[in-house]
Structure formats: C-alpha cells, structure tokens
N, C-alpha and C positions, 0 to 999 in steps of 0.2 A: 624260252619265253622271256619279256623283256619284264623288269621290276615294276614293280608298279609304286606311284609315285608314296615317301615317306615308309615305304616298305623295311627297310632296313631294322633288326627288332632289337628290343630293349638290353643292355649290357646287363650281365650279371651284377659287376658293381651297382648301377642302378637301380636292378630289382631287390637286391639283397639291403640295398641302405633304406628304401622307403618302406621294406618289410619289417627292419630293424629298431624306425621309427615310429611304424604303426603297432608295436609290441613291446615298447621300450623295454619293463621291466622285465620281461620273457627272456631278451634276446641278447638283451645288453650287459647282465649282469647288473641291473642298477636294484638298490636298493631304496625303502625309505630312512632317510634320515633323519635330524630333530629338525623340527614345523613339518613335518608329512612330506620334506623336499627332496625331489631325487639326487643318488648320488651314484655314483659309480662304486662298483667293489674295489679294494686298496691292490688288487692283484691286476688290475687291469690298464692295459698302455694304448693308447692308439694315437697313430703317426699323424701328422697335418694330412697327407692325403685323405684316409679316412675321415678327418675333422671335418675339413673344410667342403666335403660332400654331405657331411651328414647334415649341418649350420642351411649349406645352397638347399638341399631336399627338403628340409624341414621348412624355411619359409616358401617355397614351395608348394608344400602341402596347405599350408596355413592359408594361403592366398587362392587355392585352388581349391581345394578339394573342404568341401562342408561336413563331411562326415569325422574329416578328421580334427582328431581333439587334442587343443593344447596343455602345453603343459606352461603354469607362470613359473617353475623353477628350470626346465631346461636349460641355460646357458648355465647355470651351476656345474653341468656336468662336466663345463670347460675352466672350472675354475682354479683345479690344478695343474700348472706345467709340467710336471713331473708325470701326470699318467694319461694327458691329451695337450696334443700342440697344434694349435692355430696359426695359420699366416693370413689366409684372404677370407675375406667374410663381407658377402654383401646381406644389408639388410633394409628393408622397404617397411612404407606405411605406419599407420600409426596402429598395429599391433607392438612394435618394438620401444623396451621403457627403458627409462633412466638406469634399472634396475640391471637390466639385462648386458648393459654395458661395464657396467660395476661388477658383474660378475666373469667376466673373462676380461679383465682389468692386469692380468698377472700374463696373459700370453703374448706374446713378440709377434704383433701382427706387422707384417707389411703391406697388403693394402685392408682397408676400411670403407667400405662403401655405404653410406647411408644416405636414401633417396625417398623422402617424402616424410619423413618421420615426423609428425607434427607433434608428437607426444615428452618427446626427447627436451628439457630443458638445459641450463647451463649447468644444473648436477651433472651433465652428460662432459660436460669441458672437461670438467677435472677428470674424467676417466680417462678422455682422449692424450691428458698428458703422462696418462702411464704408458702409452705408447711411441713416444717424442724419440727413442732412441731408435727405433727400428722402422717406422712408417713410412714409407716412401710413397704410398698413394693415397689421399684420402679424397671422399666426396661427402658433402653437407649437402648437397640438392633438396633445395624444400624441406631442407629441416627450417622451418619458420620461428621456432621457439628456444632454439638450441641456445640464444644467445639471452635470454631472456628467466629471471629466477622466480620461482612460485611463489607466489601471493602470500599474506597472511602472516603471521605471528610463526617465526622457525618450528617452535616445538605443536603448534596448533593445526601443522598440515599432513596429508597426507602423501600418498607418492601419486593418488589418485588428481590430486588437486591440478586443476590448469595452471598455468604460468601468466604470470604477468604482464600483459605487455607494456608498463609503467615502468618497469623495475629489471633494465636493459645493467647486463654482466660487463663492468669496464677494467674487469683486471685480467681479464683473459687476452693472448696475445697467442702467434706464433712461436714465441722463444724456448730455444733449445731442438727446433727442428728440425735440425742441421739435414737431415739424409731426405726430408720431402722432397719429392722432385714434381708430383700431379700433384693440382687440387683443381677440385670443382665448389665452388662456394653460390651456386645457381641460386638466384630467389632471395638471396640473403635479404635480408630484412633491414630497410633506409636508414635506420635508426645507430646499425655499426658504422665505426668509422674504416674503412677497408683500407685506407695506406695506414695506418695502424697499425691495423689487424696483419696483414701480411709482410711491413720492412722488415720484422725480424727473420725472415726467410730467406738467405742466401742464393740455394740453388735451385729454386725452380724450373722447370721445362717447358709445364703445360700448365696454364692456366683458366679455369672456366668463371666468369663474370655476367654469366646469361642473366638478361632481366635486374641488374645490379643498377643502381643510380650513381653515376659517376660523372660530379660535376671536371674533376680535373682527372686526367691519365697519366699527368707528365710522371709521375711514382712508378709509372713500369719501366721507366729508361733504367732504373736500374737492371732489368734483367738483359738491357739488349742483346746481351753478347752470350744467352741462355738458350732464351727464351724459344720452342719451338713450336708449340702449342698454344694458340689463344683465343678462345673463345667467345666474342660479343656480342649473341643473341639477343635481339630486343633490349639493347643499351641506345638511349638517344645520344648518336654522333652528331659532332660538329666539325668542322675543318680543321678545330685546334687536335680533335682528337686522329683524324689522322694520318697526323703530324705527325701527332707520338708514333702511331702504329708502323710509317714507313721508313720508320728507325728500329725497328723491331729485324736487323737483318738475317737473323738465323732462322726467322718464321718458316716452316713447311707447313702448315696448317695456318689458315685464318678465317675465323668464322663469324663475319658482320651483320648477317642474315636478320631478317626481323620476320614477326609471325604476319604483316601484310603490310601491303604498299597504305592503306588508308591511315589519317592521323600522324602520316610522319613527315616534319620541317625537315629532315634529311633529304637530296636528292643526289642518284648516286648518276658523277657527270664523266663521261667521257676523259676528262682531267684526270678525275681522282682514280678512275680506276688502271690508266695507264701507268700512273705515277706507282700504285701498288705492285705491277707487275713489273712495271721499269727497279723501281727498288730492293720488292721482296725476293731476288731471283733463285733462293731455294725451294720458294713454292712448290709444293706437289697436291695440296687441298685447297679451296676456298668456295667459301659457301656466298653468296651474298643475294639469297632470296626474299621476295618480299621488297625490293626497293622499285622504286621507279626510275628507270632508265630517260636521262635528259641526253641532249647535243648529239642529238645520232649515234651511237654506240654501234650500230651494223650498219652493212655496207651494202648497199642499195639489192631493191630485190631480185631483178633480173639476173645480177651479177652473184648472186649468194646462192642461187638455187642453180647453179651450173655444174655439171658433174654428179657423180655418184656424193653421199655423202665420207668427210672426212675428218680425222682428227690432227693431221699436220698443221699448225700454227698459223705457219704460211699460207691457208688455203681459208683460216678463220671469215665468218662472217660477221666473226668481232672483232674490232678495229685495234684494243687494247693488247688482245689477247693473241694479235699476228708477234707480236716482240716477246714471246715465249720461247725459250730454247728449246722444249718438251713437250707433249701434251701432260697436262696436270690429268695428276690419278682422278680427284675427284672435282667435280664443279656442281655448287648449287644454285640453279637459276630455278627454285622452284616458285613459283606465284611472280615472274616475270617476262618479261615479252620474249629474250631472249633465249627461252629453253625451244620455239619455238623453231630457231631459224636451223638451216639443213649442216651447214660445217660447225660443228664445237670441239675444240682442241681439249679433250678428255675421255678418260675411257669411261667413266662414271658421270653420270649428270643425272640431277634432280630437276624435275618437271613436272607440266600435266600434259605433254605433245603426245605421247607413245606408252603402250604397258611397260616397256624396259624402264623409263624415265620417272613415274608413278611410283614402281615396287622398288626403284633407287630412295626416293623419295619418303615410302613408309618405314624402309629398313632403317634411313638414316636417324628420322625426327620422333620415330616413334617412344623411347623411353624417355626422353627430357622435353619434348613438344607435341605432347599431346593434340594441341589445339591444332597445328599444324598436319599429324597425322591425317585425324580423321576428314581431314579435308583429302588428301591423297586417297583413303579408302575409299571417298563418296566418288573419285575419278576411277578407283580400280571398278566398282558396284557398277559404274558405266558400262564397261567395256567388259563383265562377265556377262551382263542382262544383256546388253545392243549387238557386241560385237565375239568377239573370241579369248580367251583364258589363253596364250600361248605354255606360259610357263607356273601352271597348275600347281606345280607343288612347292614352289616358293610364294606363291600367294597365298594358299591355305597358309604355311608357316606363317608370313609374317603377319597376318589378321590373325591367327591367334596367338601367337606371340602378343600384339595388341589389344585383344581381346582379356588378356591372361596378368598385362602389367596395370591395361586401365582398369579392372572389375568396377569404379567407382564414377566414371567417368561417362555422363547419360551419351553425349557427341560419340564417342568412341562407339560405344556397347550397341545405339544405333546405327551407326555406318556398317560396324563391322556382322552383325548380326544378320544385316541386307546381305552386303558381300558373303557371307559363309552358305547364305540362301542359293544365289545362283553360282556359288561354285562349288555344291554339294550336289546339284541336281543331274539328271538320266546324262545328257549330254558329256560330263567329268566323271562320272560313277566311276567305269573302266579301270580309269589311272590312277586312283585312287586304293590305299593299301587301309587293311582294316585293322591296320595299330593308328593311322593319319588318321580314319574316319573316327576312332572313339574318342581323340583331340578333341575332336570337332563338336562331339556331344558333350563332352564335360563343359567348353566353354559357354556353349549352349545355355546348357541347367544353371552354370553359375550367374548367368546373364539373365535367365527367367528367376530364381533367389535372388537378387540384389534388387531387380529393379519392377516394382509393379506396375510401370507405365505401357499404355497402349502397343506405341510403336515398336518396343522392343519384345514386351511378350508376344505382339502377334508376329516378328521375323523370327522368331525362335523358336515359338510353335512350328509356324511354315517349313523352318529347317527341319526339324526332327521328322516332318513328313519324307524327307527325302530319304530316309533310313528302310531300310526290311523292318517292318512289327512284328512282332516284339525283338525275333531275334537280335540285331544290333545293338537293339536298348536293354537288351536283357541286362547287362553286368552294372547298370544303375536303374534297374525295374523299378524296386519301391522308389528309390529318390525323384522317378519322371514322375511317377503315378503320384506320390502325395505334392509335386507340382502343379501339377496338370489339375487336382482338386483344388489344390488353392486356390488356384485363376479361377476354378466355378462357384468357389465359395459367396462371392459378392452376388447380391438378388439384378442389380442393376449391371452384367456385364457389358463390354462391347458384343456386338452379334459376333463378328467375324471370328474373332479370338475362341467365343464360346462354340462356334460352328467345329472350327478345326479343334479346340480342345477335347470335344465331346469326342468327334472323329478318332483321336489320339486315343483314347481312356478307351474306346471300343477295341481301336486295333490292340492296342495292348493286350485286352484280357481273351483276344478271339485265339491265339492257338498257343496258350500258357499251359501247365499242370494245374490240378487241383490245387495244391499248395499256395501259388501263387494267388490265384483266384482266389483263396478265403482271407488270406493277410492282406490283397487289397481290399476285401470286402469290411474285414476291420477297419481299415483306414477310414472308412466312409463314405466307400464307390457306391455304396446302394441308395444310401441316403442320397448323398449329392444328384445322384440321378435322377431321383421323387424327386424332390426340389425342385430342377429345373424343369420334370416334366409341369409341376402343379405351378410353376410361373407360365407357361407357355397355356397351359388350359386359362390359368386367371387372363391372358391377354387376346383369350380365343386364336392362337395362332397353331397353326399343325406344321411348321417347319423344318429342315434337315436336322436342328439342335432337337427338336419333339421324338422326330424318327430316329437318329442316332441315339441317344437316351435309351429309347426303348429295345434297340438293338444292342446296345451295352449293358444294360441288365439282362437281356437272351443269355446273351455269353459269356458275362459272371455265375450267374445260376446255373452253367450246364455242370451239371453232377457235382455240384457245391449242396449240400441242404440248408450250410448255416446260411448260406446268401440265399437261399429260396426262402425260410424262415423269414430272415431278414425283413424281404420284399414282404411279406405278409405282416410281418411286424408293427412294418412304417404306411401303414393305410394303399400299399400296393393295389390292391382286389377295386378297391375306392377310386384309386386314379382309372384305373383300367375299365372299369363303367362307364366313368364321365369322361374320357377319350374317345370312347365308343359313341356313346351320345353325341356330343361336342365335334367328329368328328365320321360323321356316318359312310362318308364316301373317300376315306382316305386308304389306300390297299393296303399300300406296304405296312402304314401304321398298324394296322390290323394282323398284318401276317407277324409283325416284329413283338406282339403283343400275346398272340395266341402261342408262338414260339416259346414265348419266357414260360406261358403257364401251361406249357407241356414241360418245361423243365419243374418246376413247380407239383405237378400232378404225378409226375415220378419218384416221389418222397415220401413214402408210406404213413408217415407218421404225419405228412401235413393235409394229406387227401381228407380228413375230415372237414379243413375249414373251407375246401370248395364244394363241400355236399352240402349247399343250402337251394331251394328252391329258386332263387334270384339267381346267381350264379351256374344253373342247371339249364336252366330254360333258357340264360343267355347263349351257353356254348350248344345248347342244340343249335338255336336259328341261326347261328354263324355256321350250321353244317350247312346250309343252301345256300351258301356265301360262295359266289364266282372269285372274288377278287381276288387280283396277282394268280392266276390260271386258277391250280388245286389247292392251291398254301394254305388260305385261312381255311377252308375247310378241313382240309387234310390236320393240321394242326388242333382245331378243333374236335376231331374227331380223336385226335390224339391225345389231348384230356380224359375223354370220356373214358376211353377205351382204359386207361390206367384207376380209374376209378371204378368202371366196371369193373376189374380183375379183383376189386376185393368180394366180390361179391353180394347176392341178397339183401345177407344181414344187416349189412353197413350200410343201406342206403339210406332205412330211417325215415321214410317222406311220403304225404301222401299224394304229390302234386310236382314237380311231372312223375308219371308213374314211369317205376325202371323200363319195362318191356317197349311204351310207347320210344324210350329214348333210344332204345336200342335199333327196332326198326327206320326209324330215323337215320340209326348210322350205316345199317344195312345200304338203305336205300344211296345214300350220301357215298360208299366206297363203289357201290355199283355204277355212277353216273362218272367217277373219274377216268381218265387215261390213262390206262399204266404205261403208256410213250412217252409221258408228261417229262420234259426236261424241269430240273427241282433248284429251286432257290434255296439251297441247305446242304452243308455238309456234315458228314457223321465221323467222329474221332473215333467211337464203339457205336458198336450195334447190341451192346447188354439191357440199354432198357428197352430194348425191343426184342430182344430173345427170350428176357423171364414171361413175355403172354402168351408164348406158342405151344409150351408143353401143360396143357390146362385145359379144364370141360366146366370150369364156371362160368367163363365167359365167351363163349365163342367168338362173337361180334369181336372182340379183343385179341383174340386169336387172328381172325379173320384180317384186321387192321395190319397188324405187324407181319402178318404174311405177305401183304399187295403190298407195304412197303419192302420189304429185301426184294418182291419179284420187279417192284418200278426197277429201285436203285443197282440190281446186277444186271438188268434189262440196259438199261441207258448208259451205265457206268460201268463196265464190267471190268476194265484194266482198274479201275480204283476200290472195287466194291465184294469185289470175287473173292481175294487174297483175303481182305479183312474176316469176311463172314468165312472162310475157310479156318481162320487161324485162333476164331472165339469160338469153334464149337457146334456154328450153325446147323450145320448137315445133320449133325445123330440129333437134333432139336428139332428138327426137320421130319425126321425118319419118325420120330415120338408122334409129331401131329399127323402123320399118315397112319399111325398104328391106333391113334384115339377114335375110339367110337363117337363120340362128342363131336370131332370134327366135321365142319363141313364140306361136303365134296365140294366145292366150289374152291374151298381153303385149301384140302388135300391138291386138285389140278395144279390151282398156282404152286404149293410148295412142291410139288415133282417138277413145276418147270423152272422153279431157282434153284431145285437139286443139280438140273441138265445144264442150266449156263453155266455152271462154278465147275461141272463134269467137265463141259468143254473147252470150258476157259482152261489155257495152256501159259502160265507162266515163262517169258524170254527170262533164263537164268541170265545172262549177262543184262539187263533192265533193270536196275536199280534205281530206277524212278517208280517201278511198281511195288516194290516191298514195301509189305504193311505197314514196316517197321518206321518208313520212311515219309510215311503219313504226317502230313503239320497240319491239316484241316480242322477245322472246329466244328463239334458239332450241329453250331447253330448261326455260322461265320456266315455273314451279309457283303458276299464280296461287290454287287453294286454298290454297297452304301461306302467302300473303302474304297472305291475309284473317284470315288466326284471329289477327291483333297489330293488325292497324291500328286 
C-alpha cells in the first residue's frame, strides 16, 4: 500500500521534547527559584542538541498552539553554561524580550536568528555582544527597534515600556566580530548608518539588505573577494548600484528582486542583465522578480516555443542567459513576463506559469516576504479550485508552514485559509495521512482565534467541514466548540459563517459521549442556541441557522439532563411554542423540536415541568401531525408516552383529562407504518426499554413496542445486535407474560422477538457490531449533508 502523503510519524525526540515542555516542572527537574523563577536542579546537564530542540519546540509552541502556556522566566533555564549549552537558536515575533536575551547571554552561540521581534530594544545590543566571539550567523529581520533605547527617565521605566523611536543607539557597531560570516539586517530602520554599522566586519559571505535604504553601495567593494551571498530585496537600484554589484565576483547568490513591478524607476534592461551574467560567472542563484523587463530580453516567440522544453543555456529564450556555462540552480522571475516563456536555463524557477513554478515561489518568499507569498497562494488557490493539486503534499506543507510563520498577517491567513479549503476536500482526502490532516486543523483554529474577520472565519469554518465530525476534531473538541460559540456570540453575525457554524456545533455534539455533551453544554452550547433561535423568530425567519439550532440542541440533550435542564432553564418550552406559532408549516423544524423534548421528557425529575395544560394539549395535536412522514408525531407521541409512565398520580390536571390523551395516542400509533423508513438514529434503546416491563401505562408500553418492531423491521443489520446486547428480549418476554399488556403490543413484541431470532449475525462484519455503532440517537443526517 503506498504512503499516504505527510504519513511519515512523529520522532520520539520530537514527542518526548514538547511533552517535556508541556510539563516542565514534572519532567525537567526544574524547580522554583527566588521571584517564583524556574530553574533547573544543580545535578542536571544537557547537550546543545537537546537545548536547541527544546528553545525551536518551545517557540513553537508559543506561536502555535493556544493552550499552551508561557513561562516569562524560561530562557533562565539556559543561563548556565555549565548544565545547558546552546549553539543555534532562532527566535520570532514580539513574544521575545530584551530580558530573554540577557538571560542566555553566558552561552556560545553560533547562529542567532531573530525575525520580527519588535519588542527587542538596544538593551538587546549589548547582549548580542556577549556573543562577538563565537557567532558566525546572525539575523536582525524586522527587529525594528533593536537599534533604538526606551523612552523616559533610566530609572522611571520599565522593561515593558516601548522604545523610542527619537532616541536611535550610535555606539553600537560591528566590532570585534571577527568570526561572522551571515547577516541578515532585513527592515533595518533608515535612521542607522549601515556602512557604519557593518566596516568593522572583515569576513563576511552572505549578506541580507532587503528593504534597507541605501543611497551609496560603493562600501561592499570591500567584500568583493568574499562575498558570496547578497541579498537586495526591495532596495531602490540605480546604475551606480550595479556597478558596485558586478564587482561583486565571487557572488553564487544574488537577490535584486522587488515585491512588484509597479512604483519602480528601476528598469531591468537587456544591458544590465547580460553584464550580471557576463561578470558574475560563479552564479548558481539569482532572483530578479518584480522588475519590468525592457529591450527585448527573449527571443521572438515562434522561435522560443520550438522543441520540448529545456534547461541548456544554449537553447535559452533569454537572450542574457544563452552566455551561462551552467543552468543556474535557482532563478526568480516570479511577477515577470519571463517565468512565462518555455526554455529557462535552471532547475528551480519562481513564477505564476505552472504549479512547480508557484510552490518554488511560496517555498522561496515565504518567511522574509510575506507580501510576496500570499500572492503565490492566491495562484496555488487557483489551480486546487479550477484545475489539479499535482503535488499535494508539499502544498499542504508549505501553506501551513505559511499559515504557521504569518498567524498575524490578515493577506496570508486569507489566501492560505481558501487554499487549505480546496486542498482538504473529497477529491485529496485519499492521499492525505492523519498526522498532515491534524496540521491542518490546528492552523485552522489558530486562524479562526486571531482573526474575527468575515473572510477568514468563513474559509476556516468551510475547512473543518472537510473533516469526519467529530472524530478528526476530537483531540481539540473543546477548543473547536468554544470557537465555533465565539463566532455565534455577536446578535448581528454574517448568515453564511453562522449557517455552517451552527452546522459544525451540531456535527460536533451528534455522535460524542455523554461527558463531552455536558462540558460543552457548560461552555454555553444551549444558551447560544436559544439565542440565535429567539433572533431568528425576532426576524420572523425559519432558516437552515433556525433548523440546525434546533437539531443541535436534539443532540446535546440526548441522555444529558443537565442540558435538558438547561433548555428548560433558558425559556426553552417559550421558544418552542412561538416556533410553533411563528412557524406552522415548517416539518422538519417541528420534527427537530419535538425530538429535543422527547430527550427532555426522558428525565424524570424534569417531566413535571411539561405536565401543564398548555403544554399537554399542544403535544397531543401535534399527534395528527403528517409532517416529515411519522416524525412529529411519532415524537410527539413520544413525550407523552414518558409522562404517561409516571402514572395517574402525577398528572394533577383537570383539562386534558389523562385517558382522553391516551386514546389519542392509541389512535395516532394505529394510523402509522411500521415500513416507515425513520429520520433518527438510536446510540441505546434504554429509554425505550424502561416502558415495556409495566401495567400503568399501556399506551407507553404499546409506543416503545411499535418502535423496536419499526426499527429491527427496517433496520435489522443495525438494530438487531443492539436490542440484543441491552437486554431487549427477556424485556420482551416480561411484556408477553403482563396481563396489562395489550394483545395488539404482545403480537408486535413476538414479531421483534422473531426478527432478532432470525437475524444471523456474519461473524467476520465488523461493520455490524453494536460495539461499532457511532450513530446518535437523534443525529439529522439530512441536515449534515447540505455543508459538507
């Protein structure tokens, strides 16, 4: 059997380090120390490898996962070298403080990656120069403030306080950092001087300048005879600059690229880029996306589309790029005419012509060019909706990879939200592995938590539809479920969002345990449900959001009491009238209503608050109710018949009198079909077994008799086993031995004695074992088709 895609499962390293950090003081030995701050036992040692998994998992976690909880003294843990040693440590966003770098200030790192930290001021400088001796890689990307000291009076701030941006750091330099070889100084902020900042650095390699303002370049001739990496993202070139750049001869990497052709005096000419390739001839990268191509750069079209396509130089249908010794590893023409044309001398190209060209494209820009990505997503979202997904499991990867680095980023979280839409759906299911598909959900949830707007909550609902309910969602049940309430909390939702949320909150609770059922009902699933039923009655509307409501309280309340309670609690009985009223010719609303208060009327201790007069007389005339076949009345009958069983005593009323109500339901079981195929499924048949062994209520007897004789009548591979394995039969054999009973009751139960006799269980069917039952007993499988 071949793997199916992202199959491959998680390493014990892996499971055992984000166990370690979800447990810290459990697992790690850490104790508290003085300010309540963790610290490690003095008996305990662990290697960089371990470190530097534990540092990557933990922000990780932090960026990922909502449940889990920081700690603001963690990097203390690493603050001694002697019993934890650190080398690579990347760290993101503005969770990461000044503080946290001061506190592994004593470890020999060699690389350092900080990317987006906004929080990070120039206290953070002086940390970086406890690491001058050993650092060979570091990145500042979007740290925006890093260079910049906080506001205010020294001793009057705190660490919380913002930084300045008036009050720019001019004693910090490069010196002493003899062993750097990378930097990425991305985003820097106009305000540094950058030949400055970097002459005192001898031997650099790789240089990143994206988005940097840089009136003069002539300052990197000093690396010429270094330099191999250099990055010019969204820098405004001039001619003078590259000048500089084609003296740059040990270049294999060159990245001039900008995030679009529009707004830019640069035009990139046939000259300049000959002149690049003519001089850089170690090239094996260069990106130069986003420019506008002048002076014909390919070579006429007739002549360029001849042949299969190729990557031989020689055979380019760009003009510059025939004087290549090699195909370059990689080439970025993404947002120019020429990713387009059919020969390009590389093995890697960035574009939007083809899916290969696209997921080059997300893979490449995605962590330092956001803007740029999710333009690539909105091409992959194309071609999973219109056309074909070829390579499925790297396009899940890298949209959540992008999904996972932007959380904050609204461009991102929409594209990629759509795209995880259609390539989670029937079509890709298959190849997909259910370690990939729970990726998929987590990115999901954290994309429905950050962001409350329209577009992304409704692709992220949309997605979770593509899941098995509950199953899939199970291992973040509560976290969907108190999502999916959020979204319904506002009185004024979008419909659509609130159509499929409601959907979702059904499917959820339709074939859970009881357990799960009462802790959502805690959360507030019953309420929220009133709610938007008694907005939908305020707007006179009977809609699929009215109908699903009411079929999601069915199926919360099945054999829950505190949610049947609940519903009674919150003016339930109240809504359930004025629906009725409000809504006289609606079936299924009807059937989805009299359903919940047969779960309701199975509650001994609540059956008093439906023995009023109003209440009595309404569930009789809903016995001559046709609608949706036998439902409503079946159901209806199904009330009664549980309120019967308490007997005489209990009824208390002079108006309807009990016996009239009872012929009534006589009447009402005798005009059904027992062939009737049934809009209802049953997880137990207990509260319909405790009314058969009993002579106070016949009619109740009677009721739950014709039901087991419908459902092993019609159902018998699903219905046989069950009522075999609770008991049915010797419950059965009681009502034939009751004098009480009526022959009519007796006939039927010897003829559900005879189906469950001859029904013959296939031992190798393990689709029919009871045990193997996920039905609900009140699960509305039409109403969980109109979303999926």
């Amino acid at each position: 059997m071949a793997a199916k895609a992202g199959d491959n499962p998680e390493s014990l390293m892996a499971l055992s380090t984000v166990y370690c950090l979800r447990n810290l003081r459990r697992t790690m030995c850490c104790c508290l120390g003085d300010k309540n701050r963790l610290r490690l036992n003095p008996d305990i040692f662990l290697p960089s490898e371990i470190c530097d998994k534990l540092v990557s998992a933990y922000m990780e976690l932090v960026h990922t996962d909502s449940n889990f909880e920081m700690h603001e003294s963690f990097f203390l843990l690493f603050s001694d070298p002697y019993s934890t040693r650190l080398t690579r440590v990347q760290l993101r966003e503005d969770t990461v403080r000044d503080r946290d770098l001061e506190a592994i200030g004593k470890q020999d790192l060699i690389e350092l990656h900080l990317t987006n930290c906004s929080n990070l001021t120039a206290r953070s400088l002086k940390s970086l120069c406890n690491f001058k001796q050993t650092l060979v890689s570091l990145s500042l990307f979007g740290c925006s403030n890093i260079f910049h000291k906080r506001g205010g009076a020294p001793l009057a701030c705190d660490d919380e306080d913002r930084p300045s941006r008036h009050m720019l750091d001019t004693d910090f330099n490069f010196q002493g950092f003899n062993r750097l070889r990378l930097l990425n100084l991305g985003n820097l902020t106009e305000e540094v001087d950058v030949e400055a900042l970097l002459k005192p650095l001898p031997s650099l390699t790789s240089l990143d300048l994206s988005c940097v303002h840089l009136p003069k370049m002539t300052f990197l001739s000093q690396w010429k005879e270094r330099l191999a990496s250099l990055v010019l993202y969204n820098v405004d070139l001039s001619e003078e600059h590259i000048h500089t750049i084609v003296q740059m001869a040990c270049l294999r990497h060159l990245d001039i690229s900008r995030e679009s052709r529009r707004n830019s005096k640069f035009k990139m000419t046939r000259k300049i880029l000959t002149a690049i390739v003519q001089s850089l001839v170690n090239l094996v990268s260069l990106d130069i996306s986003g420019h506008v191509m002048l002076d014909n750069c390919a070579v006429q079209y007739f002549e360029e589309a001849m042949g299969r396509p190729s990557t031989e130089p020689s055979k380019s249908s760009i003009y510059p790029f025939q004087e290549l010794k090699r195909p370059l590893q990689f080439l970025g023409l993404y947002d120019t005419t020429l990713c387009n044309l059919t020969h390009i001398p590389a093995y890697k190209v960035t574009g939007a012509k083809n899916e290969d060209q696209i997921l080059n494209a997300i893979e490449a820009y995605t962590e330092f060019r956001p803007e740029v990505a999710h333009r690539a997503i909105n091409h992959l979202f194309d071609i999973a909706r219109i056309q074909h997904c070829n390579q499925l499991l790297r396009a899940l990867q890298l949209v959540i990879s992008a999904l996972k680095l932007h959380k904050y980023d609204k461009s991102i979280q929409v594209t990629g939200s759509a795209a995880l839409f259609y390539l989670t759906n029937t079509e890709y299911r298959t190849d997909q592995s259910a370690r990939l598909r729970r990726e998929v959900i987590q990115v999901v949830l954290n994309g429905m938590e950050q962001y409350q707007e329209v577009t992304v909550q409704r692709n992220c609902c949309l997605t979770l539809c593509n899941f098995s309910i509950p199953e899939e969602l199970e291992f973040q049940y509560h976290r969907v479920n108190q999502l999916l309430l959020k979204i319904l909390e506002p009185a004024r939702q979008d419909e659509s969002i609130q159509r499929i949320a409601v959907h979702l909150c059904n499917a959820l609770v339709c074939q859970v345990d009881n357990d799960h059922k009462e802790a959502v009902g805690k959360m507030g699933f019953v309420t929220t449900m009133l709610n938007l039923i008694q907005k939908k009655l305020h707007d006179k509307m009977c809609d699929q959001v009215m109908e699903f409501s009411w079929s999601a309280l069915w199926n919360i309340t099945d054999e829950t009491p505190d949610n049947c309670e609940m519903f009674l609690n919150c003016r339930g009985m109240t809504l359930f009238l004025e629906c009725l009223k409000e809504f006289p010719d609606k079936q299924e609303l009807h059937r989805n209503m009299l359903g919940l208060l047969g779960n309701v009327a199975e509650v001994r201790a609540l059956r008093p608050q439906l023995l009023t007069p109003q209440f009595i007389t309404v569930f009789s005339d809903l016995l001559d109710s046709k609608a949706d076949g036998i439902e409503v009345s079946y159901n209806a009958c199904g009330v009664l018949s549980h309120i019967m069983f308490d007997g005489p005593d209990a009824w208390g009323m002079e108006e309807p009198k009990r016996d009239a109500v009872m012929d009534r339901m006589w009447k009402a079981i005798q005009s059904w079909d027992v062939n009737s195929h049934r809009n209802i499924n049953y997880r137990s048949f207990e509260p319909i077994l405790r009314l058969l062994p009993q002579g106070i209520a016949p009619v109740s007897q009677h009721w739950a008799t014709w039901a087991l004789f419908n459902l092993v009548s019609v159902y018998p591979g699903k219905y046989c086993p069950l009522l075999i394995k609770e008991g049915g039969i010797a419950l059965l054999q009681k009502v034939l031995e009751l004098d009480t009973s009526d022959e009519e009751t007796k006939d039927m139960a010897r003829k559900v004695m005879e189906h469950c006799g001859n029904f013959k269980e296939d031992p190798m069917d393990t689709s029919r074992n009871c045990l193997q039952l996920v039905y609900c007993n009140n699960c509305d499988e039409r109403n969980h088709s109109q979303l999926s």
